[in-house]
Steps between C-alpha positions, in 0.01 A plus 500: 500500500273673805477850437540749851160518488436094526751448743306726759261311775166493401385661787735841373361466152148488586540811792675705176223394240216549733636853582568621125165336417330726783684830439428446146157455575395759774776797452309636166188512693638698757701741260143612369317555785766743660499687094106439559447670814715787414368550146094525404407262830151576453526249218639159539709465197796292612241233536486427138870477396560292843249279414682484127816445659378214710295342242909453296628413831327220554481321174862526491568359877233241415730368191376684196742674267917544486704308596343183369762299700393603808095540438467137674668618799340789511180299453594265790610796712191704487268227585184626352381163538142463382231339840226290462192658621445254752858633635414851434252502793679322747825727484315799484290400809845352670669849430258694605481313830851548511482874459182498798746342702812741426238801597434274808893459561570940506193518745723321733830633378368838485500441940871335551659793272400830340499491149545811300211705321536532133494825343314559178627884430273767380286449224295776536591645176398099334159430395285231600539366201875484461485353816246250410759414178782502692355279717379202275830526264688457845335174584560363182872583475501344804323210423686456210839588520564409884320194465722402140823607713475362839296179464589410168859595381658520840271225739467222259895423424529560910239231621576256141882523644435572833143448685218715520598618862835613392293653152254712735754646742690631190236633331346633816813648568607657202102631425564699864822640417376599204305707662671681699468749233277660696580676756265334778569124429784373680624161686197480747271435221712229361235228651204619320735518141569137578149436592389637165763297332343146652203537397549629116781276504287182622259572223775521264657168609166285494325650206837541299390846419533846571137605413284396813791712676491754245110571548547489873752764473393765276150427692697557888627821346194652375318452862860594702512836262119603562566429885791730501338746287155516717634431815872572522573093617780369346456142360657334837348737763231401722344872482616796455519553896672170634422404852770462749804241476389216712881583708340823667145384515512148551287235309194618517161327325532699194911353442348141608207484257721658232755143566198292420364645254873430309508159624141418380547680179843354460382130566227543252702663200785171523186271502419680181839531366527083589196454286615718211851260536231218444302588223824616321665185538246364211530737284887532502546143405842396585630781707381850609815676391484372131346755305100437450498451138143480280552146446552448873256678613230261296584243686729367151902413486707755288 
């Protein structure tokens, strides 16, 4: 007999998992950076028991540990596929073409609508190293635990049941509302949430793993949080002073160049991502969304 739980779509049980998986895996973090800035933040002590905490998070999400029955889901779910090397290179190198092109894509966004400043608070009373800390533990948590959630538990049921299309605007969607935590994020930068989700999600679907996202992600974090931090621009502003809206000023040189620049860097990072799709195809053996096993990434059956 079905349980409730079995006789949900797939699409519902994969936008519940993914969401546990990434409040699980982010809501500690933040927890002891609020006790951290309040208590002793001229030391960055939360970083070690976060980094504890995410160390047991992610063997278990990855399939280690109780319950036994459902460590192969879990396994499957995660999708800590290992990559080839020769795969490795070409998905870092497509997703980081992809992410050229996103910064590309605000430029000319940043001139049709105004997108909000983000506001880091004061941390005057916060070292520079607690900051540094803070920092580096952030990008992992996010690399980890966002990646584990969004592009393993919740995109791979979507696109294996689904497509990839229908996988990313989920994902894309969810990862925005999920920020609207904050109190700057809100529906007008729901393209650039669903333009991060293509391109970690691409990488996930080819490569059958989380990790070339992973990397790109913690990596995007580190460089958005220094930008904020020495300049005050938020990870989808132009600057910190945006020019006019192209509706009072009209489009000038600056807006025009900006639209090229996004086509040119968009055209180039799907030629990479199409190349990526090729080289994959090789490796994966008889499908990209079976799981990349050892044996089938030699080249042998299982």
């Amino acid at each position: 007999m079905l349980t409730l739980w079995q006789r949900l779509p797939v699409i519902v049980r994969a936008v519940l998992t993914g969401l546990i998986v990434a409040f699980a895996g982010t809501t500690p973090w933040a927890i002891l950076v609020k006790a951290n800035q309040t208590h002793h933040p001229e030391i960055p002590w939360a970083v070690l028991p976060a980094a504890l905490y995410l160390w047991l998070f992610w063997r278990y999400v990855k399939g280690e540990w109780w319950p036994r029955s459902t460590a192969a889901a879990r396994r499957t779910s995660c999708r800590s596929n290992p990559v080839p090397a020769e795969i490795w290179g070409r998905a870092l190198f497509a997703g980081s073409l992809g992410l050229i092109a996103l910064v590309s894509l605000m430029n000319v966004l940043n001139r049709l609508v105004r997108l909000p400043a983000q506001q880091m608070g004061d941390l005057s009373h916060v070292s520079s190293l607690t900051i540094l800390g803070w920092l580096l533990m952030s990008a992992l948590v996010a690399g980890i635990a966002e990646e584990s959630a969004f592009r393993g538990y919740m995109q791979g049921p979507v696109e294996r049941r689904y497509s990839l299309v229908i996988a990313i605007l989920v994902t894309g969607s969810l990862f925005g509302f999920a920020h609207f935590s904050h109190p700057e994020v809100g529906l007008v930068l729901m393209p650039y949430y669903l333009a991060v989700a293509t391109i970690y999600g691409a990488l996930a679907y080819l490569t059958n793993s989380i990790w070339p996202g992973a990397v790109l992600h913690a990596a995007g974090n580190v460089l958005g949080s220094l930008d904020l931090l020495t300049r005050g621009q938020a990870e989808w502003q132009a600057s910190p002073s945006p020019a006019p809206l192209v509706w009072q000023s009209g489009p000038d040189a600056r807006f025009l160049i900006a639209c090229l620049l996004f086509l040119v860097t968009a055209f180039v990072a799907v030629w990479a991502y199409a190349m990526l799709a090729d080289v994959a195809k090789k490796y994966s053996g008889i499908a990209l969304l079976q799981p990349m096993t050892t044996a089938t990434v030699r080249g042998t059956e299982v």
